[in-house]
Every structure is written in structure tokens, then in C-alpha cells.
C-alpha positions in Angstrom: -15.4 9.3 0.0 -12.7 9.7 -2.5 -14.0 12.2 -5.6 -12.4 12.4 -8.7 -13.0 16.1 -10.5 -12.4 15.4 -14.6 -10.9 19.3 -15.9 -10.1 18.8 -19.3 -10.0 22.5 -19.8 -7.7 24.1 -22.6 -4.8 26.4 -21.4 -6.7 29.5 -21.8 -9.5 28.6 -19.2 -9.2 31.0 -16.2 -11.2 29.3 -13.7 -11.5 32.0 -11.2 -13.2 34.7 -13.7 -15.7 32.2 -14.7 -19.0 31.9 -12.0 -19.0 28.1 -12.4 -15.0 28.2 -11.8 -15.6 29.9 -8.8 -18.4 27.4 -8.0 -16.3 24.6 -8.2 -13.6 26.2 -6.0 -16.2 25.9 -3.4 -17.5 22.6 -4.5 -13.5 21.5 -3.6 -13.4 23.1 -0.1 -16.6 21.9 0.9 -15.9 18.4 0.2 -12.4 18.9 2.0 -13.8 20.1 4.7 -16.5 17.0 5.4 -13.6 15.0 5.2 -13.6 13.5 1.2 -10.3 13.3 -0.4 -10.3 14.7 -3.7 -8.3 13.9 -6.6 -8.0 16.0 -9.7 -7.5 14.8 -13.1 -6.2 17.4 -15.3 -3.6 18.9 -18.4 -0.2 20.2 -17.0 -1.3 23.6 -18.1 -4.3 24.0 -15.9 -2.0 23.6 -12.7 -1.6 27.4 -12.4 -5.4 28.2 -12.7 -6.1 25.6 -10.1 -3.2 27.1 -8.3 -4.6 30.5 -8.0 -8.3 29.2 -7.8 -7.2 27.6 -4.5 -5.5 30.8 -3.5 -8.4 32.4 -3.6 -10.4 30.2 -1.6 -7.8 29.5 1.2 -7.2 25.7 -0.1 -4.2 24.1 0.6 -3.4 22.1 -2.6 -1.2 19.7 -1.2 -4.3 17.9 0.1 -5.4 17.5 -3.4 -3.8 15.2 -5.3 -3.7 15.3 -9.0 -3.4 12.9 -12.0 -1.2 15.0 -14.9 -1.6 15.1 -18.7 1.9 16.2 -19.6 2.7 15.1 -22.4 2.4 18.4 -24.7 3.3 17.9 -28.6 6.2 20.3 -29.2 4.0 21.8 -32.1 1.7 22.9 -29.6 4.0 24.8 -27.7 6.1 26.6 -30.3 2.4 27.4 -32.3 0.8 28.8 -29.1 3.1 30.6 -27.3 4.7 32.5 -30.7 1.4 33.4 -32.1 -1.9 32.9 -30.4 -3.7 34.3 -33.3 -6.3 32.6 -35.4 -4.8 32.1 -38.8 -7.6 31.2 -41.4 -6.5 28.8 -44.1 -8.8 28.2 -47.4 -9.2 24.6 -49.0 -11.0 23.2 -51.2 -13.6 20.5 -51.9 -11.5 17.6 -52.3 -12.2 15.0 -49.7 -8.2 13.5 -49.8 -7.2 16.7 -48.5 -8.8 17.1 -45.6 -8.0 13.4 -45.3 -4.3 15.0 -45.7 -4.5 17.6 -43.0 -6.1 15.3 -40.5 -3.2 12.3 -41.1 -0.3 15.4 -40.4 -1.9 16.7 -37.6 -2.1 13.8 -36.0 1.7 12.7 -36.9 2.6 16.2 -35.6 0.1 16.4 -32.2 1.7 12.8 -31.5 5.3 13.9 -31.2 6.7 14.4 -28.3 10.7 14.0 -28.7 12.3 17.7 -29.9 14.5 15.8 -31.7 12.3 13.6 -33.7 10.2 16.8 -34.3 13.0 18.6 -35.9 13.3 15.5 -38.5 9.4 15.5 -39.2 9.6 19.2 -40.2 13.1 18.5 -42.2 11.5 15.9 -43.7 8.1 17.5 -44.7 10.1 20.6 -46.0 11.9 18.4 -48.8 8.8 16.6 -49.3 7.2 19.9 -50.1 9.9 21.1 -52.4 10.0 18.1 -54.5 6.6 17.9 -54.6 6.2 21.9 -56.0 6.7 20.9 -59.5 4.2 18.6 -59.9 1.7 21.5 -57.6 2.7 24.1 -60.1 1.3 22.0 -63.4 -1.3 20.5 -61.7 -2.9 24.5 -61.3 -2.1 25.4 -64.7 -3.9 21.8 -65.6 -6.9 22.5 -63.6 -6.8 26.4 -65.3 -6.9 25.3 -68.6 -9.7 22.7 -67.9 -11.7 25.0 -66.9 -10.6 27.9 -70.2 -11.6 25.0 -71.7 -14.7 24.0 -70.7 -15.5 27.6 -71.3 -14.3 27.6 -74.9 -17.0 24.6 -75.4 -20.0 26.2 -74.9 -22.1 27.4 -77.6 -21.4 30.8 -78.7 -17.6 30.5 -78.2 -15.3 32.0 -75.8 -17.2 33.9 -73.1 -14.8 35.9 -70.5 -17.5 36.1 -68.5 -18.4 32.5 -68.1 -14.6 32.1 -66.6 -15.1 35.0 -64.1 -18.4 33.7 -63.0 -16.7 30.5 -62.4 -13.3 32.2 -60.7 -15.5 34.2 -58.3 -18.0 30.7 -56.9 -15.0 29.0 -56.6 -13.7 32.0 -54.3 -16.7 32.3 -52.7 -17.0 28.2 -51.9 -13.6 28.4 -50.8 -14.2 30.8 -48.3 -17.8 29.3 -46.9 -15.7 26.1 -46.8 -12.7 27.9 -44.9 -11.3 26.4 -41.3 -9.1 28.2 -38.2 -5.9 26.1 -38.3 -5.8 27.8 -34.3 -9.2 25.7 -33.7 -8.1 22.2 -35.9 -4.7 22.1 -33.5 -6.5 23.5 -30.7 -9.6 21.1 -30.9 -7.6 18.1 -31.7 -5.2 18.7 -28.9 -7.7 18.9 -26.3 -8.9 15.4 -27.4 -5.7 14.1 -27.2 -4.9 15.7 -24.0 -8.3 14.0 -22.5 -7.8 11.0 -24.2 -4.1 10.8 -21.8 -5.8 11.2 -18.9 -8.4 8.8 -19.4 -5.8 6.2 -20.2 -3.8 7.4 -17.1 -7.1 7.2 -15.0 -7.6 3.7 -16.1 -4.5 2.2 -15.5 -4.6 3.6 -11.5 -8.1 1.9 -10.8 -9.4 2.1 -7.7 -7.6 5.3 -6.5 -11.1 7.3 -6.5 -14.9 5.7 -5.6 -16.3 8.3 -8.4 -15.5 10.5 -11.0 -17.4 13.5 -11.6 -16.9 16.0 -14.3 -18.4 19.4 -14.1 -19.3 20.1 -17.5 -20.1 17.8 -20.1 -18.0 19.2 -23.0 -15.9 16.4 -22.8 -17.1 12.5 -24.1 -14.1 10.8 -23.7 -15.1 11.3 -20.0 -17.3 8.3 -20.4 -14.7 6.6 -21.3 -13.8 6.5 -17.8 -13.9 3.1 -15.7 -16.4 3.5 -12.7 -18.8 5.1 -11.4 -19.5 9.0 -12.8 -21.4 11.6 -12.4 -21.9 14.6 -15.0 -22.9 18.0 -14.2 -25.1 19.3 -17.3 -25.1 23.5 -16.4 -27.0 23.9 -19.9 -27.2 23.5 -23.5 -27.6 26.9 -25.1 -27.4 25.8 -28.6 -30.6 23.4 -28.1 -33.0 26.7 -27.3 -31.0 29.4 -29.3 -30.0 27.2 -32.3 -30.1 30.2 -34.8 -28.5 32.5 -32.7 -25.5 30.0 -32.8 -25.7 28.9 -36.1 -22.5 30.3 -37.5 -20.3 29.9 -34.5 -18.1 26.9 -35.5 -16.7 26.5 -32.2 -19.6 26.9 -30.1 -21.4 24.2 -32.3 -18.7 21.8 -31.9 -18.8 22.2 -28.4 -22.2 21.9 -28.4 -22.2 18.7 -30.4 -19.2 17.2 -27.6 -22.2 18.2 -25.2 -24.4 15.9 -26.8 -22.4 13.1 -27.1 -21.7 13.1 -23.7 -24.9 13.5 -22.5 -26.0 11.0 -24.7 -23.7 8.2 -23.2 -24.1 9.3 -20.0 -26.0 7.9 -16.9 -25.8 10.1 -14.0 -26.7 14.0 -14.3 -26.5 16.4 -11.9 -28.4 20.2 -13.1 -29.0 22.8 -11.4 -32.2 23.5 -12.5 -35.5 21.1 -12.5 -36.6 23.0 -16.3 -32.9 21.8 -17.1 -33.9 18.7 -16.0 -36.9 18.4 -17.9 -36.3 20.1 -21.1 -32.9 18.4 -21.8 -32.6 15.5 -20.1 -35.3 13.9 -19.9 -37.7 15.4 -23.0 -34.5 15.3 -25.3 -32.2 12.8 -24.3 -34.5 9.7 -22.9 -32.8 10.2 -19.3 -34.4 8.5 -16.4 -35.7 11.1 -13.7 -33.9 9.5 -11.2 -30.5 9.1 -12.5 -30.6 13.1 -12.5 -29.9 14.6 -9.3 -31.5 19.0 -9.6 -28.8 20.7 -7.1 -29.6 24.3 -6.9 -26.7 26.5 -6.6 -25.4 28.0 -3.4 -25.1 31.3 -2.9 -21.3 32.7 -4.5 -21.0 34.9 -0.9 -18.2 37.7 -2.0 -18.3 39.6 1.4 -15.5 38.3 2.4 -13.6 40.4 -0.1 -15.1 43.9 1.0 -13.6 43.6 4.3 -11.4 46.0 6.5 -9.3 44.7 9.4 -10.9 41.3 8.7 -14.6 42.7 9.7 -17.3 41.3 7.1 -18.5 44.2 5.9 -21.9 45.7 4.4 -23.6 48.5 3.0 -25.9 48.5 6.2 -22.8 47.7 8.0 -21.6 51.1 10.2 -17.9 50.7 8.5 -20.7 51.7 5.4 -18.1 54.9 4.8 -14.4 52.9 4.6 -16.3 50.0 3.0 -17.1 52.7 0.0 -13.7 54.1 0.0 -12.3 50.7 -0.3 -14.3 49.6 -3.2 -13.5 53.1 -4.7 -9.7 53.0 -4.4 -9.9 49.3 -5.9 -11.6 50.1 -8.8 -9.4 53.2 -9.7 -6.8 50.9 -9.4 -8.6 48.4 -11.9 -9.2 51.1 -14.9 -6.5 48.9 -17.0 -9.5 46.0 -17.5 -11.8 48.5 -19.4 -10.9 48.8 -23.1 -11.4 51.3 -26.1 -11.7 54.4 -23.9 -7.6 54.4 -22.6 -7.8 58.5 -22.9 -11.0 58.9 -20.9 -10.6 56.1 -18.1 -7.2 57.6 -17.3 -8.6 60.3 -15.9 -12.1 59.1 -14.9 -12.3 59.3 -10.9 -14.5 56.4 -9.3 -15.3 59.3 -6.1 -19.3 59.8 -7.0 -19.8 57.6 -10.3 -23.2 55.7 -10.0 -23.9 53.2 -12.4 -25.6 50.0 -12.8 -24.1 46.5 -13.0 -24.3 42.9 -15.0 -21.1 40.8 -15.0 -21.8 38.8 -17.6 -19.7 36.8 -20.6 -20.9 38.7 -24.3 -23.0 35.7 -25.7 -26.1 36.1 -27.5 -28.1 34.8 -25.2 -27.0 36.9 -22.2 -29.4 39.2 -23.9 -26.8 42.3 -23.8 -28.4 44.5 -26.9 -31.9 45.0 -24.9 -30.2 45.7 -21.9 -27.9 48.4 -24.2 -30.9 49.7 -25.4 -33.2 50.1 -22.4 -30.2 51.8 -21.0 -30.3 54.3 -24.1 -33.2 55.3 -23.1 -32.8 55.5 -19.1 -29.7 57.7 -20.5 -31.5 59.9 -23.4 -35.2 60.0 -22.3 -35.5 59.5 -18.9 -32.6 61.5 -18.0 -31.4 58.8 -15.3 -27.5 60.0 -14.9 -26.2 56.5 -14.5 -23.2 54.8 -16.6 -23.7 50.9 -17.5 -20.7 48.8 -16.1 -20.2 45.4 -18.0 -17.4 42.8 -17.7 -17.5 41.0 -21.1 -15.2 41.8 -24.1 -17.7 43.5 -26.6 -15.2 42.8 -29.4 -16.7 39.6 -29.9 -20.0 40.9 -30.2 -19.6 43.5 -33.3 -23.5 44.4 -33.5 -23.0 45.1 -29.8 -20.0 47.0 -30.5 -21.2 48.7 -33.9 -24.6 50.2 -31.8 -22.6 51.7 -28.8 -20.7 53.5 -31.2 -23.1 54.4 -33.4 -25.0 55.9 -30.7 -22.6 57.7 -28.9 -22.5 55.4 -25.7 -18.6 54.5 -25.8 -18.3 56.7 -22.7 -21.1 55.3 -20.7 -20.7 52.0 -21.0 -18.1 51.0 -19.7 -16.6 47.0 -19.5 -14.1 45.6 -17.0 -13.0 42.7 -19.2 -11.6 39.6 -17.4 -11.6 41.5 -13.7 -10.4 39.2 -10.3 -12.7 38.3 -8.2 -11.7 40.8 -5.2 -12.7 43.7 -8.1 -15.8 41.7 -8.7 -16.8 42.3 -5.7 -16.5 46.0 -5.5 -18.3 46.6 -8.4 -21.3 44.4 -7.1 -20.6 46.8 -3.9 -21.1 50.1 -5.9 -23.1 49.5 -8.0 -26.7 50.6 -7.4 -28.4 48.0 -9.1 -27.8 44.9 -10.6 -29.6 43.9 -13.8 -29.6 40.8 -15.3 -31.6 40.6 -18.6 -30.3 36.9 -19.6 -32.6 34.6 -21.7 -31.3 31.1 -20.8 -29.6 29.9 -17.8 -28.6 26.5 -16.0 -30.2 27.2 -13.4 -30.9 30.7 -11.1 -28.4 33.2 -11.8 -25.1 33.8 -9.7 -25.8 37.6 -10.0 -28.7 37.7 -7.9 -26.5 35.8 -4.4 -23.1 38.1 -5.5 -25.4 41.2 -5.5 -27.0 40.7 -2.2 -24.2 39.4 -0.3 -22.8 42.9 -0.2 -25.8 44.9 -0.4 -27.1 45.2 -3.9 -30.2 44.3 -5.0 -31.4 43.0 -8.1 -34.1 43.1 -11.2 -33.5 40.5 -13.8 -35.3 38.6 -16.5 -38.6 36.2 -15.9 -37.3 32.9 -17.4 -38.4 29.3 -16.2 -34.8 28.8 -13.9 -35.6 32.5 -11.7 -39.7 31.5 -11.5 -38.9 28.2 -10.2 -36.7 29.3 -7.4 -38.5 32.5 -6.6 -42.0 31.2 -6.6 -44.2 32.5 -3.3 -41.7 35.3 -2.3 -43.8 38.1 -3.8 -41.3 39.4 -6.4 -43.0 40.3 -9.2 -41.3 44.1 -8.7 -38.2 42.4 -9.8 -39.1 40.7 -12.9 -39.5 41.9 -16.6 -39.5 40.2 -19.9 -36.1 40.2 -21.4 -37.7 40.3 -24.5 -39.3 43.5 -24.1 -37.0 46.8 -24.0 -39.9 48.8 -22.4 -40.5 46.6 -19.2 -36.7 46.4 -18.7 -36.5 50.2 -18.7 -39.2 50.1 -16.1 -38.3 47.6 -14.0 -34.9 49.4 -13.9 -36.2 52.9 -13.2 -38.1 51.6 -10.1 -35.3 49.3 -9.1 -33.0 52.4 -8.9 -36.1 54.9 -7.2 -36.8 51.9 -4.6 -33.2 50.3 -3.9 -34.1 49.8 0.0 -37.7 48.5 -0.3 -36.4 45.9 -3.0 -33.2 45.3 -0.6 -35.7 44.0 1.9 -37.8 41.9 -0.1 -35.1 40.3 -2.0 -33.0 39.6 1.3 -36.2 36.7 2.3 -34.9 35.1 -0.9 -31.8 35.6 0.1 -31.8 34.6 3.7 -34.0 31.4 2.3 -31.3 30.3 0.1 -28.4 30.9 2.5 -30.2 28.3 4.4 -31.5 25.7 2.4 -28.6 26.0 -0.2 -26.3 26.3 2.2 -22.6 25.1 0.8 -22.9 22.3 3.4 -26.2 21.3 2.1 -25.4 21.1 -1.2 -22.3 19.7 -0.4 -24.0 17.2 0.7 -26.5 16.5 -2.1 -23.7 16.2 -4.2 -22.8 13.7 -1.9 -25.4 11.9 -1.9 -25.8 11.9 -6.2 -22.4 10.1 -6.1 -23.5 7.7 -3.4 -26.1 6.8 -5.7 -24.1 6.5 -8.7 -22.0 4.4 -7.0 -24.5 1.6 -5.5 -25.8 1.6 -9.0 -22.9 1.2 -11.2 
């Protein structure tokens, strides 16, 4: 079968740091292997990422073949490699300019030719000058409307009346105010897609299906074909007010929905995904949606030593340890805000415990902070709390370590490779995941396991409906409750082996029914489908 794989990514995606990334890297070699022929449609800028995503999973990308979106506006490439910096522009309530901005960034996102770029911005510059004048008495117009209007009112002149009316205009202005970064940035990605659906079209025939594996993207329907759309989650439809002032997450959340709601065939990874989205909220049929479990994300295979798969069971248990040490003392330039302390920190004896884990609301990361105060403060457990998210974008997360005096124990290895992933699962000695929303059972649990950790994480519908019958209710807590997550820690730490061993039947279980083959094959068979009835 020839797969098409739909990436319309922006240029700061980094596939391999992201656990569906990595899923999809094994999605590729799994297909490869059972003899598909995959095609990849994709910017110019996400070559590298693929690049080192098929390093890392011993591809060979010359047996993929790709269909390029290269056609970058020169705006775009003088804006975003000078100054990658969001730059917030005010405006105001009048309709013909925003009409304005959209018409010129358009113009400017649809040049291509250096040349012909050069002119635009010649010509725009005289434009503007000639066109100060008429700015500069138009503002003292609109001023003196408004001392006027003031003058009018009964009573006279009234200072205050003019203030008042200075300061809600400033204030509108600045609820009304827009990232230039996201307008160029947004609108280039659509543009960018919108290429390599036109370039898909003209070449029909050169896949059997395309498949995209997330559904920010609704020009993807667009498509001519068969296709198939992987639906991970939708936060925003469960957590609305946690989201509610995140511009960019709600306008890709609202991308989300269009695609879902022109869209036929669904792969999830969860049957509650399933259910509570597609079906409940979007009218889907339940059997144009295809649940696919993932498989487990193995990362053995990067603790090894003279290419032996390696354990903490394993009787190379000693170098294993050393090498996970000396690889994270050679990653202390990932962790941020600390420089003077992790320079001379020593990872010989630390003990801490572990969730990898992007710094969204949802991911639940101020209980877990706080349950780990009090582990810290009140049950004198001498642990540290090793994150991997950037906590800048979080400020209340950020404002409470600090104002708590926890800079120093938690710690966060922003943006870490995958080969330092895995020595961190490896040291660790427990992994916690206190999430409140998933797509489906969380990668943390398989990572964990596969070299040796266990795990305790939160009781939400996607864990209970893979974990059912396996006896695990030592591993579960409410997320929502800071107490049960401290004890559920607590004996997670005082109990490691006895919850290795229980965990490891849901482990072995899902090595062997979610087998990469297996799924590999479901997916398989969800395109087979989509293809006999398109």
C-alpha cells in the first residue's frame, strides 16, 4: 500500500522531543518494514526534523519519498530568522483596518521573487510617507472631537471626562491587541498547506491514502482521495476555561474542529476519545472511527553498553547506572534558571522523581508541585522533582516554586533528546504522571517500564480503560486531590519492586497486544477501509 503522511508542521516543530513525533517515527518504520511505500507531504523546513527523526530511528530516508512546499515568501525568512520574538502591535476598532492588514499580508506572504519584494517595500515606504500628513491631522481631528464632545456636556469642560475616555480607549486597545509573530506565522502555515494540497492534487494517484496525524490542519480535507485523520485529543473541549485566553491554542483548537467536522475517517487512540468527541460532539459514525491504542514508546535501546539491551534487573545494573549518570551530567545545559547551582551539581547519588511532560494546564503540574512540597517539607522524603517543560510559560507555576523556595529542587530538562530521555526514565525512582486529559493511555507509563521504572499516575477515563482487571488500584490517585497524590507517591517510592512487578503484567500485556506490528497493522486496516469506502 502506498501511505501518504500530511506534516504541515511550522518550522519550529521538533518532532523527536514531542511523544507523538516519536510515535510517528515508529508509525514510518513499521509500515516500511511490512513493505508500504510511504510518501511524505511536507514544508521545506521540516526536512531537517524528519531528517534527524529518521536518524534516530535507523530509517533510511531515501526510501521515503517526499512532496516539498518550498516556496517560502522572502518576508518570512528575513522576519524569522532576524527576530523570532513576538512583537505586540495595538489597533483599533475600525473594521477597514484589519481589512488593511489582512490585504498586505497577503500581498507580502505571496511574494516570492527578492526582486519584486524589494519594490513592494520601496513602494509601501513612499506610500507611507505621503500618506503621513493626512495621518497626522486626522489624530489631531479625532482629539479635538473628542475635547469636544467633552466641552458639550452639561456642566462645561470636565478634565476628567477626557481622561476617563483616554484611559478605555487604552484599555480597549490593548484587550483588542494581536502578535504580528502569530498573524504572519498563522497565515503562513495556511498558505504553506494550501501549496501542498495543490501539489498533492495535481500528482493524483501517486498514494492509495492520505493520512494526517493530527487534525490541526483543514485544508487537509481538501485533499483528493481517500484520508484518514488521527484525532490524539481536543483539550480545549473539556478544559475550555483553562484555555480561554490562550489566543493560539484557541485558534488551533478551532482548526481542530473544522477538520474534524469535515472529516470522515478517525483514527483515536482512546475509545472515551471516541465517544466524547467524535461521536457525542461531532455526529461521527462509530464505524468510520477506527480506536488504535498506542504501542509501547520502548527506549531500552538507548541505555545500552556494547549493544547489550540493558535493565535495571539486568546484571550490567552497575555500568547501566554509570552511563545514565555520565549522560545526564553532560546534559545540565537543558535545565534553566539555576546556571550557578547545576554547574556544580553531581548526578553520583541524586534520587528524584520524574514526569516528562509539556507545561499545559492540563498536564496538572501545580498539584504535582505541591504534593511534592509536602513529600519535601512534611514528610521529609529527600527526593528532587525532575521536569522537562519550560516553566516560563507557566508564570503561576513559576511564581509558586519561587515563592516557596523550591528553585533548587525542582529541577527541568527543557527540550532534552531522546537518548537523555531515556536516562532520566532510568534514574529516576518513580515516575508520576498527575495529567487530567489525555488521547489516550499515557506514553509515560511504556517509557518508564521499558527501562525499569515504575509508575503512579492520575485515574482518568483513557488509564481505567486500558488498565481495567490488572489489579492496580495502588497506582492510581485523583489528580485532583493533592493529598492522594502525596500518598500514592510515598508508597510508590517505599514499594518500587512490588509495584515493578505488578505493573510489568500491564506491561508485558501491552507489549503483546499493541505490539508495533499489531498496530501497524490496524492502522492498516483503518486505511483499507477508508479506501473501499471512498
Amino acid at each position: 500500500m502506498k501511505v501518504g503522511l500530511f506534516l504541515g508542521y511550522g518550522p519550529d516543530v521538533i518532532l523527536g522531543k514531542e511523544g507523538l513525533g516519536r510515535y510517528l517515527g515508529k508509525l514510518i518504520k513499521n509500515l516500511l518494514i511490512n513493505g508500504n511505500k510511504i510518501i511524505i507531504a511536507c514544508p521545506k523546513w521540516s526536512l531537517k526534523t524528519l531528517q534527524a527523526l529518521c536518524q534516530d530511528f535507523q530509517l533510511n530516508i531515501d526510501e521515503i519519498d517526499f512532496v516539498i512546499a518550498n516556496r517560502v515568501p522572502v518576508i518570512w525568512n528575513l522576519y524569522y530568522h532576524r527576530n523570532r520574538k513576538k512583537i505586540k502591535v495595538k489597533k483599533k476598532w475600525l473594521k477597514g483596518i484589519k481589512v488593511g492588514i489582512d490585504i498586505a499580508i497577503d500581498i507580502l506572504l505571496s511574494v516570492t521573487n527578492f526582486i519584486a519584494f524589494v519594490f513592494l517595500i520601496v513602494f509601501g515606504i513612499l506610500a507611507v510617507i505621503v500618506s503621513l500628513p493626512f495621518l497626522f491631522v486626522g489624530i489631531i481631528l479625532y482629539f479635538l472631537r473628542g475635547v469636544f464632545q467633552c466641552c458639550r456636556e452639561k456642566g462645561g469642560f470636565r478634565i476628567r471626562n477626557l481622561v476617563s475616555k483616554g484611559v478605555d480607549l487604552y484599555e480597549k486597545m490593548g484587550e483588542s491587541g494581536i502578535h504580528l509573530y502569530s498573524i504572519l506565522y498563522n497565515r503562513l502555515l495556511e498558505k504553506m498547506q494550501k501549496q501542498l494540497v495543490a501539489k498533492i492534487n495535481k500528482q493524483k494517484g501517486i498514494v492509495d491514502v492520505w493520512y494526517s496525524p493530527a487534525a490541526f490542519w483543514p485544508v487537509f480535507n481538501l485533499i483528493d482521495g481517500p484520508k484518514v485523520i488521527n484525532v490524539p485529543d481536543l483539550v480545549t473541549e473539556e478544559f475550555a476555561t483553562k484555555w480561554g485566553n490562550d489566543r493560539e491554542i484557541l485558534y488551533s483548537s478551532r482548526n481542530c474542529e473544522k477538520t474534524i467536522e469535515n472529516g470522515v475517517f478517525f483514527i483515536t487512540y482512546s475509545k472515551y476519545i471516541r465517544d466524547s468527541l467524535l461521536i457525542k460532539k461531532f455526529g461521527k459514525k462509530e464505524s468510520d472511527v477506527f480506536v488504535i491504542p498506542h504501542s509501547v514508546n520502548d527506549l531500552s535501546g538507548y541505555v545500552t553498553i556494547n549493544n547489550e539491551v540493558v535493565c535495571k534487573n539486568g546484571l550490567t545494573d552497575i555500568f547501566t547506572a554509570q552511563y545514565c549518570k555520565n549522560i545526564l551530567e553532560a546534559s545540565k545545559g537543558y535545565v534553566h534558571g539555576v546556571d550557578d547551582y547545576i554547574i556544580g551539581y553531581h548526578f553520583d547519588d541524586v534520587k528524584y522523581i520524574f514526569y516528562p511532560s509539556q507545561a499545559r494546564p492540563h498536564k496538572n503540574l501545580l498539584n504535582l508541585i505541591k504534593a511534592y512540597e509536602v513529600l519535601l517539607r512534611k514528610k521529609y522524603v529527600r527526593m528532587k522533582l525532575f521536569l522537562t517543560c519550560d516553566l516560563s510559560t507557566l508564570p503561576e507555576i513559576k511564581e509558586y516554586i519561587i515563592s516557596h523556595r523550591l528553585q533548587y529542587d525542582i529541577l527541568s530538562f527543557y527540550n532534552v533528546g531522546t537518548k537523555e530521555l531515556a536516562a532520566l526514565y532510568h534514574q529516576a525512582e518513580l515516575v508520576v504522571n498527575p495529567t487530567l486529559y489525555e488521547g489516550g493511555f499515557p506514553f509515560t507509563f511504556g517509557e518508564g517500564m521499558s527501562v525499569g521504572t515504575p509508575s503512579v499516575m492520575g485515574a482518568i477515563p483513557q488509564v481505567l480503560e486500558m488498565s481495567t482487571g490488572f489489579d492496580l488500584d495502588d497506582i492510581f490517585f485523583d489528580p485532583y486531590n493533592v493529598i492522594d497524590i502525596v500518598n500514592k507517591i510515598e508508597y510508590g517510592i517505599n514499594n518500587k519492586e512490588i509495584l515493578f512487578e505488578k505493573e510489568n503484567r500491564l506491561y508485558q500485556w501491552m507489549l503483546q497486544e499493541y505490539s508495533m506490528e499489531k498496530v501497524g497493522a490496524l492502522y492498516v486496516q483503518a486505511f483499507s477501509y477508508a479506501i473501499e469506502k471512498k
